[in-house]
N, C-alpha and C positions, 0 to 999 in steps of 0.2 A: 171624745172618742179616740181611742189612740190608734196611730197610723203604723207603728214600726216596732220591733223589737231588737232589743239592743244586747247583743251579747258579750258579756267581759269588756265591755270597751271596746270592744274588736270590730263586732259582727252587729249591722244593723240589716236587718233582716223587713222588707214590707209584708204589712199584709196581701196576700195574693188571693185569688178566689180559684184559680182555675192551671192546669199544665199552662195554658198559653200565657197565663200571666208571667207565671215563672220562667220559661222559658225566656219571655220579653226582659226578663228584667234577669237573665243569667247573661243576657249577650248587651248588656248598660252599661253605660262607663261607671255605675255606681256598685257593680258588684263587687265584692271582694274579692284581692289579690290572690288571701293565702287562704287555708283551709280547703278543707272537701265540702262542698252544700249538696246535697241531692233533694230530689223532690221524689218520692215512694208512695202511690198511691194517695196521693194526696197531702201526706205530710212532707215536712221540711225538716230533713239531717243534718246538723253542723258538724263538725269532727275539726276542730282547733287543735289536736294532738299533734306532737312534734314526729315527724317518722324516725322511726328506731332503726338505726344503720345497719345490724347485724341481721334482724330478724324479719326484716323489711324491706331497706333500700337494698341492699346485696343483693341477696335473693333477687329482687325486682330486676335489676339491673342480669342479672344471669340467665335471667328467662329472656327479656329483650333482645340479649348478644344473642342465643341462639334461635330465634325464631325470626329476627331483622334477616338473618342470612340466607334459613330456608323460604322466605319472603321475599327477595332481593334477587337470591340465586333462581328463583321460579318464577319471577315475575307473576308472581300471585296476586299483590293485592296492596296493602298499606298498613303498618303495623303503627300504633297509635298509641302514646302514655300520657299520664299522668292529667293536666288540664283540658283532655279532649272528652267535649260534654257532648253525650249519648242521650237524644230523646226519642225515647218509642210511645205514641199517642195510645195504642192500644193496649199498653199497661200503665196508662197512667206513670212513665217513668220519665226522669230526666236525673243522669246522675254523671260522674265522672269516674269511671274506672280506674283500673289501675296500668293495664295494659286493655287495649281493643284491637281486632284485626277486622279490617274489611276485606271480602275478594273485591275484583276485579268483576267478577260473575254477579257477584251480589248488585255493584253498581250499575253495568250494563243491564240489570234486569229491572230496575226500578225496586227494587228489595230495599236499598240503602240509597237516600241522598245526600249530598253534602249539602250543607246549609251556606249561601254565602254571605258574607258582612253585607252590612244595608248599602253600604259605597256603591257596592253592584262591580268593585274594582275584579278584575278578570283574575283566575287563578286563585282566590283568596275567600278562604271557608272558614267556619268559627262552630259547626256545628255538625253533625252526625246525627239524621232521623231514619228509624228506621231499629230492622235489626240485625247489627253486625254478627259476622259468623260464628267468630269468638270471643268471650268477654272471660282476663283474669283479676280477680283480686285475693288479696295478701289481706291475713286475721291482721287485725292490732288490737292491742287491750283494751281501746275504747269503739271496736265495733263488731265486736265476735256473735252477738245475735245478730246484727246487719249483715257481714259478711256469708252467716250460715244460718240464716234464713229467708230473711225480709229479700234481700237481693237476688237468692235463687226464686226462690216462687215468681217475683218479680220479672228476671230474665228470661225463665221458662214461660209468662204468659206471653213474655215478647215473641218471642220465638228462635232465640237467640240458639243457633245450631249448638256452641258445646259452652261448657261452664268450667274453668278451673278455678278449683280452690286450695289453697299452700296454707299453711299455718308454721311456722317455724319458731314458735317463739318455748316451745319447751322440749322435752323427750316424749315420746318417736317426733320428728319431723313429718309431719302432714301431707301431702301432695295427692289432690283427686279429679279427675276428667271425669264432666259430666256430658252425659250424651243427650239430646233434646227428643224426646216422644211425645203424642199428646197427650202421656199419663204424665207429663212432669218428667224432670230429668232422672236418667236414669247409671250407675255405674257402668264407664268403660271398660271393654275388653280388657283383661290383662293376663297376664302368663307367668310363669314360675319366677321367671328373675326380678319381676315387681316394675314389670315395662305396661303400661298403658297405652292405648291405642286411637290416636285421634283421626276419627273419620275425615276433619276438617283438613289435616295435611297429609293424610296418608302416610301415618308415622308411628312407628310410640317412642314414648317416652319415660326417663325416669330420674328424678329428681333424689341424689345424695347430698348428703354433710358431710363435712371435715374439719380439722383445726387444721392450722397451716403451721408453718412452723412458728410463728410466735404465737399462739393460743388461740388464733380467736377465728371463728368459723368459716366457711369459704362452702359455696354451694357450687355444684353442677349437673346441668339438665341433660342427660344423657341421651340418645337417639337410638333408634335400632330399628332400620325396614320392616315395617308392619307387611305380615301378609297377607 
């Protein structure tokens, strides 16, 4: 009977039966380093793909710069990338985002807990259960049904307040706030100059391109007082 599956050399992967298993065995010294793994209703996602600098990391990185600020400067909450693993028991989810915000409000209310390492050492989390306010993730060519589907239906049963989703990897450049209702999420507010409106900061927003002056793209997340 076979115990494990072995990806590329890479990725060995147990059989799991249940969220709890997975979750047990995301927070083992035997999980892998690199890669995205999520758990989706029951199934196991690898994504071994390399991130693509322009269409990807930048962007990524540009959304962070401005939101670490309006998160820092407000003492809102806690602004979360890349290896910080999100499980919501009530959608059968466990995955790792691209960016995550949690309030403050969220935490004080039992909405969101931090999970800490088994040490029990003071200050020191490894995990995110619950459902954070806001969850972003960025298309890549190996997970554009994940990212624009499987993962919203998913977030939406969570009850994840808002959903962004950016796609930049061709012409027009993509950028959408989803807003959470029990019908499933739904398009945010927006207005003539192409500003969206997130309930979650009391802001909108609006995401352009550019080349810079040596060719190659440069992205910025624009702000504008929601009223």
């Amino acid at each position: 009977m076979a115990t494990s599956v072995i990806i590329e050399e890479q990725v060995e992967i147990p059989f799991v039966g249940s969220l709890a298993d997975f979750r047990a065995w995301a927070l083992s010294d035997g999980f892998p380093e690199r890669g995205r793994i999520d758990y989706i209703g029951g199934r196991i996602e690898v994504d071994m793909s390399p991130e693509d600098i322009f269409c990807h990391g930048t962007l990524k990185t540009e959304i962070i710069a401005v939101l670490v600020r309006l998160v820092k400067d407000g003492g809102l909450g806690y602004l979360l990338s890349d290896r910080t693993r999100v499980s919501c028991p009530v959608a059968d989810l466990s995955v790792e985002p691209d960016i995550v915000f949690v309030s403050e409000e969220s935490l004080e209310s039992g909405r969101v807990r931090l999970v800490p390492k088994v040490s029990g050492e003071q200050d020191r989390y490894v995990e995110v259960e619950g459902d954070p306010d806001l969850v972003v993730e960025i298309v890549s060519d190996s997970s554009v049904t994940k990212d624009t589907r499987r993962l919203p239906a998913a977030y939406a049963q969570a009850g994840v307040r808002e959903f962004w989703l950016a796609d930049a990897r061709g012409k027009p450049l993509t950028f959408a706030i989803h807003c959470w209702t029990p019908a499933g999420y739904q398009p945010a507010p927006g207005d003539a100059d192409g500003f969206q409106r997130s309930a979650v900061f009391r802001t909108a927003f609006r995401l352009v391109r550019h080349r810079n002056p040596h060719g190659r793209w440069t992205f910025d997340l624009q702000i504008k007082a929601a009223g």
